[in-house]
LOLUM-244049 format. One record per residue: residue in three letters; residue number from 1; z, y, x of N, C-alpha, C, O in turn. Coordinates in Angstrom, 1 decimal. Example, Ala and Ser with C-alpha at 12.3 -4.5 7.8 and 13.67 -1.06 7.14 Angstrom:
2
+-----+-----+--------+--------+--------+--------+--------+--------+--------+--------+--------+--------+--------+--------+
|  aa |   i |   n_pz |   n_py |   n_px |  ca_pz |  ca_py |  ca_px |   c_pz |   c_py |   c_px |   o_pz |   o_py |   o_px |
+-----+-----+--------+--------+--------+--------+--------+--------+--------+--------+--------+--------+--------+--------+
| ala |   1 |    7.8 |   -5.7 |   13.2 |    7.8 |   -4.5 |   12.3 |    7.8 |   -3.3 |   13.2 |    8.5 |   -3.3 |   14.2 |
| ser |   2 |    7.1 |   -2.2 |   12.8 |    7.1 |   -1.1 |   13.7 |    7.9 |    0.0 |   12.9 |    8.0 |    1.1 |   13.4 |
+-----+-----+--------+--------+--------+--------+--------+--------+--------+--------+--------+--------+--------+--------+
END
This chain:
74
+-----+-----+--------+--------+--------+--------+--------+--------+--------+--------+--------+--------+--------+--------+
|  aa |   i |   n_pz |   n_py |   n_px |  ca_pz |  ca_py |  ca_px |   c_pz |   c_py |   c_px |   o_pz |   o_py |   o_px |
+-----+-----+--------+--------+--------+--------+--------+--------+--------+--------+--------+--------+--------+--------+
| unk |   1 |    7.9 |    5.5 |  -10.7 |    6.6 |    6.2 |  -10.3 |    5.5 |    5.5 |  -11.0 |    5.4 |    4.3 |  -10.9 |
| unk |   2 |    4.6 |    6.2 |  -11.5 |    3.4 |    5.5 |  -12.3 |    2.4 |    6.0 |  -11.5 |    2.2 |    7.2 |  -11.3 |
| unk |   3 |    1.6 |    5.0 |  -10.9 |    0.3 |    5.0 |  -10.1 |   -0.9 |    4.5 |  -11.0 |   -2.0 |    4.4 |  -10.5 |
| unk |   4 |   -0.6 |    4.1 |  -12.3 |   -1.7 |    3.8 |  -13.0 |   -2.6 |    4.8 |  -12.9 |   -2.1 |    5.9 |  -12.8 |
| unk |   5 |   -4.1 |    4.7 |  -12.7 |   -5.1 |    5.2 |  -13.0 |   -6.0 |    4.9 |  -14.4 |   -6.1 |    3.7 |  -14.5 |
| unk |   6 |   -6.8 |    5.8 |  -15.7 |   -7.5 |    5.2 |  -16.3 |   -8.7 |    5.0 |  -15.3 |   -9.0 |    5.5 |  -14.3 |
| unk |   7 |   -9.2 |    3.9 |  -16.2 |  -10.6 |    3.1 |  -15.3 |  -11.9 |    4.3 |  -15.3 |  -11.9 |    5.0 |  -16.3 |
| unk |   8 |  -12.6 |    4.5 |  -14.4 |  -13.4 |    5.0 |  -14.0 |  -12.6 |    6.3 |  -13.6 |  -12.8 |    6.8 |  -14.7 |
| unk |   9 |  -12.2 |    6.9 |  -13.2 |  -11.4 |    8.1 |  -12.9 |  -11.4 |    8.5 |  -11.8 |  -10.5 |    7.9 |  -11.2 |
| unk |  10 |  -12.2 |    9.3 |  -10.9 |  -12.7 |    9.8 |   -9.9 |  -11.8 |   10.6 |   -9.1 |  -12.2 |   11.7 |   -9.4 |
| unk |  11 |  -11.1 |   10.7 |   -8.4 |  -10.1 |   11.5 |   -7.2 |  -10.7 |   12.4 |   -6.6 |  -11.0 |   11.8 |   -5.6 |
| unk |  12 |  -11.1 |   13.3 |   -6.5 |  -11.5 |   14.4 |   -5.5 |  -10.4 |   15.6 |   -5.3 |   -9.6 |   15.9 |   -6.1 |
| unk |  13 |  -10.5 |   16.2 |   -3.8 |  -10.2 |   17.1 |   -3.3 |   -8.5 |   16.9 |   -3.2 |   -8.1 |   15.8 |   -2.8 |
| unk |  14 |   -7.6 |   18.3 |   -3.8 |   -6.1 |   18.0 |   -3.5 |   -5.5 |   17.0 |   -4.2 |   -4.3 |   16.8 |   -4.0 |
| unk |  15 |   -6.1 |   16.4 |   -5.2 |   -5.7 |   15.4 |   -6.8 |   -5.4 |   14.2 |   -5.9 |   -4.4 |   13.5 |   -5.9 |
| unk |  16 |   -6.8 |   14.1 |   -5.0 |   -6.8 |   12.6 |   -4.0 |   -6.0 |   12.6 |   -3.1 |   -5.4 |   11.6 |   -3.0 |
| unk |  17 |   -5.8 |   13.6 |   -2.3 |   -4.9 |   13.8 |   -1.2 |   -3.4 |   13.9 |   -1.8 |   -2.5 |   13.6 |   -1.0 |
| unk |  18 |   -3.1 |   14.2 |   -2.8 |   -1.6 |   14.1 |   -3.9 |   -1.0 |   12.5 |   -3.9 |    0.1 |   12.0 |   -3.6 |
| unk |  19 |   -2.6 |   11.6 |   -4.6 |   -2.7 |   10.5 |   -4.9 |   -2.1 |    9.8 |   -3.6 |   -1.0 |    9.3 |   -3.4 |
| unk |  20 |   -2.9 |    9.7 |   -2.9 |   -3.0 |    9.0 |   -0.8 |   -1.5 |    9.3 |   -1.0 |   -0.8 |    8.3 |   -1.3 |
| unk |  21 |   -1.0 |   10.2 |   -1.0 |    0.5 |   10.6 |   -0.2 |    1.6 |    9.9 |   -1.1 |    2.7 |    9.7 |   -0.6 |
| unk |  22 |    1.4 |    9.5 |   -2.5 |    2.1 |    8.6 |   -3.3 |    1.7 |    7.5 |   -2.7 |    2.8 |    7.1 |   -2.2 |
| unk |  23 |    0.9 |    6.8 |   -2.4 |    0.8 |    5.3 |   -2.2 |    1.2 |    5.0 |   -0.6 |    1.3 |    4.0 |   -0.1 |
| unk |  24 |    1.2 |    6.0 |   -0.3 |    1.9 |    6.3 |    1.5 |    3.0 |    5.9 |    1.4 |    3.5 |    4.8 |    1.9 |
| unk |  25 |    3.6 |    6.8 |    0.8 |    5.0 |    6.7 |    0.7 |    5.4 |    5.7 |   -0.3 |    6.6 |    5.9 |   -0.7 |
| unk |  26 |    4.9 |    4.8 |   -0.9 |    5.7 |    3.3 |   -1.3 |    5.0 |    2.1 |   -0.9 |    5.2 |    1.0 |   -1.4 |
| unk |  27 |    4.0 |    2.6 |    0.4 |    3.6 |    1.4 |    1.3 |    4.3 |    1.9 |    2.4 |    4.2 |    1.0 |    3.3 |
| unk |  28 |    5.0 |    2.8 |    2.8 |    6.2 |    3.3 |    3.8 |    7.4 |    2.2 |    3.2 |    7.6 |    1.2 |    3.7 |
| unk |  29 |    7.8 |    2.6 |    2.4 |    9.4 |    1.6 |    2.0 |    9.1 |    0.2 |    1.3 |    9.8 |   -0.5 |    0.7 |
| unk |  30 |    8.0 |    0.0 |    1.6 |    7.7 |   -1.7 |    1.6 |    6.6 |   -2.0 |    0.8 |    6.0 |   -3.0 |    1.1 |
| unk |  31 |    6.0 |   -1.2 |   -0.5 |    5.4 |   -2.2 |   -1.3 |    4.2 |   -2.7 |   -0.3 |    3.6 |   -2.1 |    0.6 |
| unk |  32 |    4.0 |   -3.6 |   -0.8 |    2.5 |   -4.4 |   -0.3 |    1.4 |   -3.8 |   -1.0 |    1.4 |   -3.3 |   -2.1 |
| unk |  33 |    0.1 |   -4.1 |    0.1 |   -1.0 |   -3.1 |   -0.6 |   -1.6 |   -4.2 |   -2.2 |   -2.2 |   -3.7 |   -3.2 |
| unk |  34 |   -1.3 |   -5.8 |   -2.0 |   -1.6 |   -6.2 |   -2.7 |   -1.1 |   -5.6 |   -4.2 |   -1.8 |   -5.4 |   -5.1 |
| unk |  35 |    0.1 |   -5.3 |   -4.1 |    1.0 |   -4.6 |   -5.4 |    1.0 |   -3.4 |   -5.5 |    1.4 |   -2.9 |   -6.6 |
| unk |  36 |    0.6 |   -2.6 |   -4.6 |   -0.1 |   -1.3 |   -5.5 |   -1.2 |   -1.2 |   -6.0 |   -1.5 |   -0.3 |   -6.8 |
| unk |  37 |   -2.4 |   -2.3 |   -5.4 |   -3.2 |   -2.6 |   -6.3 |   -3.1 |   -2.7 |   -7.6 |   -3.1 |   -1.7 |   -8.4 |
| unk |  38 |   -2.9 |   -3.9 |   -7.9 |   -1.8 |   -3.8 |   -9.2 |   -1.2 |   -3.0 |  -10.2 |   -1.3 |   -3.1 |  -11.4 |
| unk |  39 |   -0.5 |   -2.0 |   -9.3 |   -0.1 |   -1.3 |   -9.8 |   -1.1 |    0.2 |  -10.7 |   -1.1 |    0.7 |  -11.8 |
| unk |  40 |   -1.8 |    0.2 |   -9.3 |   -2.5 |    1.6 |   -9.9 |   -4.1 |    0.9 |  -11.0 |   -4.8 |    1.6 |  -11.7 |
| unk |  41 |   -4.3 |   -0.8 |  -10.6 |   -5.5 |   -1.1 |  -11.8 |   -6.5 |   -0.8 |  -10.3 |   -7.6 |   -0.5 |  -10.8 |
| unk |  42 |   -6.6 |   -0.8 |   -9.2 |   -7.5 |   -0.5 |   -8.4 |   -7.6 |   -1.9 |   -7.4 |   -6.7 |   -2.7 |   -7.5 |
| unk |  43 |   -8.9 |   -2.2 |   -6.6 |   -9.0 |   -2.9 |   -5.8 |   -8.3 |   -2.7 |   -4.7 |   -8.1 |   -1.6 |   -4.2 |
| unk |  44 |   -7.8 |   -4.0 |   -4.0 |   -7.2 |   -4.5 |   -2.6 |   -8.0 |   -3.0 |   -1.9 |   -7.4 |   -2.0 |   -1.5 |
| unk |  45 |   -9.3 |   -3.1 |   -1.9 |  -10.2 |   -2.4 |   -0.8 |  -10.3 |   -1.0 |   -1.1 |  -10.6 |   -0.2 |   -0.1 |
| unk |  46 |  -10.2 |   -0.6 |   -2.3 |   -9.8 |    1.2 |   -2.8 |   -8.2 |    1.4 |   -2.5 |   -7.9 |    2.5 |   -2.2 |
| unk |  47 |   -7.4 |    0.6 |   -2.5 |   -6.0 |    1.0 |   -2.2 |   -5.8 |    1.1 |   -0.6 |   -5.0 |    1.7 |    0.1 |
| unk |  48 |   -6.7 |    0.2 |   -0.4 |   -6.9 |    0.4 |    1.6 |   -7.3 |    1.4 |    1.8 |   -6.4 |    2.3 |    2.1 |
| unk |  49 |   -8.5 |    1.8 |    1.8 |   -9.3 |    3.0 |    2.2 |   -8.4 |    4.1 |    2.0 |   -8.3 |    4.8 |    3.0 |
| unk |  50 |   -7.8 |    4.4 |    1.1 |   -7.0 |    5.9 |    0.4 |   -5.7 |    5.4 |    1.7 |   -5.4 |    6.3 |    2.5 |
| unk |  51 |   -5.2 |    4.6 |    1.8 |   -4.1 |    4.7 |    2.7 |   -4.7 |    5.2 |    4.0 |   -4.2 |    6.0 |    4.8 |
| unk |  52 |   -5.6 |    4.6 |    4.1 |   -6.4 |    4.8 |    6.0 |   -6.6 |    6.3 |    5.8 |   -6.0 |    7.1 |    6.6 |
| unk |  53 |   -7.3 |    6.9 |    4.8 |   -7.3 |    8.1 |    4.3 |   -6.0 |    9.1 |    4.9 |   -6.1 |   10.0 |    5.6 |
| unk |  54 |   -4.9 |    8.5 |    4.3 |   -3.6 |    9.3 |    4.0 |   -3.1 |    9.0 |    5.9 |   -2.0 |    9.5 |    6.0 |
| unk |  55 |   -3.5 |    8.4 |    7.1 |   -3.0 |    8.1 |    8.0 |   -2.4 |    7.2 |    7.9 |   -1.7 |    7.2 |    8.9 |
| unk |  56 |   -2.0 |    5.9 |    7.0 |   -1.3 |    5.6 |    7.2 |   -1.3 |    4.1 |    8.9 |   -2.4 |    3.6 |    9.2 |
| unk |  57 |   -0.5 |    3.8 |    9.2 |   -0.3 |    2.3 |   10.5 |    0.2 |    1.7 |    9.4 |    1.1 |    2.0 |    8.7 |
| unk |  58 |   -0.9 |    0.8 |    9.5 |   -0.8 |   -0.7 |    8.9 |    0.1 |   -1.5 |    9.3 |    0.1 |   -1.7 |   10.5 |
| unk |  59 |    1.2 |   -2.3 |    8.4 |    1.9 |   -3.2 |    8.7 |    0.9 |   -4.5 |    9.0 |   -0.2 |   -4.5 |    8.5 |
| unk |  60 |    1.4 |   -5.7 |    9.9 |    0.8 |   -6.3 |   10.3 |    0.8 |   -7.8 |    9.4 |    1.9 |   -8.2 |    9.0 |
| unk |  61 |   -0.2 |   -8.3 |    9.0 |   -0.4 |   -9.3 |    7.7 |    0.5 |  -10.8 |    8.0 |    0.3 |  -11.5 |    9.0 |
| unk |  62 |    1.7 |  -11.1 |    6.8 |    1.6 |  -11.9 |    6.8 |    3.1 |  -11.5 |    6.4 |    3.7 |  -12.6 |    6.1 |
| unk |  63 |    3.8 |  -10.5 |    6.3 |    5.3 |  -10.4 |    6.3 |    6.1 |  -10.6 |    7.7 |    5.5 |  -10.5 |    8.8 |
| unk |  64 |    7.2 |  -10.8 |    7.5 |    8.1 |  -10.8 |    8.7 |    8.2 |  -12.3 |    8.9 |    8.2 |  -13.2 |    8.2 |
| unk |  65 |    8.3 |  -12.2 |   10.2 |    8.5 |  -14.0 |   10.7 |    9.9 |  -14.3 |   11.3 |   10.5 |  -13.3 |   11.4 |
| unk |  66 |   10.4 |  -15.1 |   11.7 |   11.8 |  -15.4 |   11.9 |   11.5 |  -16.7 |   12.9 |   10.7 |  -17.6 |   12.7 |
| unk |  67 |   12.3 |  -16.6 |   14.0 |   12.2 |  -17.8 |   15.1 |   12.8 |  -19.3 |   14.2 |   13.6 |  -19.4 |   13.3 |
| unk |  68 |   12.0 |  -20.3 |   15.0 |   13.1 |  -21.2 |   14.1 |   13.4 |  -21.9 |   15.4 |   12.6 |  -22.7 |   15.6 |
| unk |  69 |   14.3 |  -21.7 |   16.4 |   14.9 |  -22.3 |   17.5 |   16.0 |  -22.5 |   17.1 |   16.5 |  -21.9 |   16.1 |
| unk |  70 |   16.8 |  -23.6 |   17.9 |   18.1 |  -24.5 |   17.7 |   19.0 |  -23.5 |   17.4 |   19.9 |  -23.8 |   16.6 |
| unk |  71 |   19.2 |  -21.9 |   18.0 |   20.1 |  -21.0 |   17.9 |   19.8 |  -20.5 |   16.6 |   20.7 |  -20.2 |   15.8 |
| unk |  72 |   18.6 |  -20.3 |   16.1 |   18.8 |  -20.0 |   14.9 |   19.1 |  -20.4 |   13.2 |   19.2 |  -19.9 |   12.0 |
| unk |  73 |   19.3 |  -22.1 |   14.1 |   19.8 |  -23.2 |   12.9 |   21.2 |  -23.1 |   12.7 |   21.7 |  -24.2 |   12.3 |
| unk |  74 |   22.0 |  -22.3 |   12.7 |   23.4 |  -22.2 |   12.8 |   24.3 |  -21.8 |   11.7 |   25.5 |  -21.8 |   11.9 |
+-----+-----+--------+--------+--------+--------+--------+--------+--------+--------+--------+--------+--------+--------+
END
């Protein structure tokens, strides 16, 4: 899937809402918003907004965490 954008490239109307629903759906099966930044050449804070845009619930920062109690030293 290519999320590149050329630079200055404006999104309006169903283009934008096409766009949101791609980066939905590969911040649904994991990518980080840091890496579709990246990906599409856009800022952390333009790849935010378009997800909040598209509905998306935010995963919560920092990745997954794992107990480290004696049961889990095994």
């Amino acid at each position: 899937m290519n999320l590149r954008l050329p630079k200055n490239t404006h999104l309006l109307g169903p283009e934008r809402a096409r766009f949101a629903a791609e980066l939905k759906k590969a911040y649904i099966s994991g990518t980080s918003i840091r890496e579709l930044s990246e990906q599409t050449g856009r800022s952390f804070g333009w790849v935010h907004r378009m997800l909040g845009e598209a509905g998306v619930v935010f995963r919560s920062r920092g990745g997954p965490t794992r107990a480290t109690g004696p049961e889990d030293q095994a």
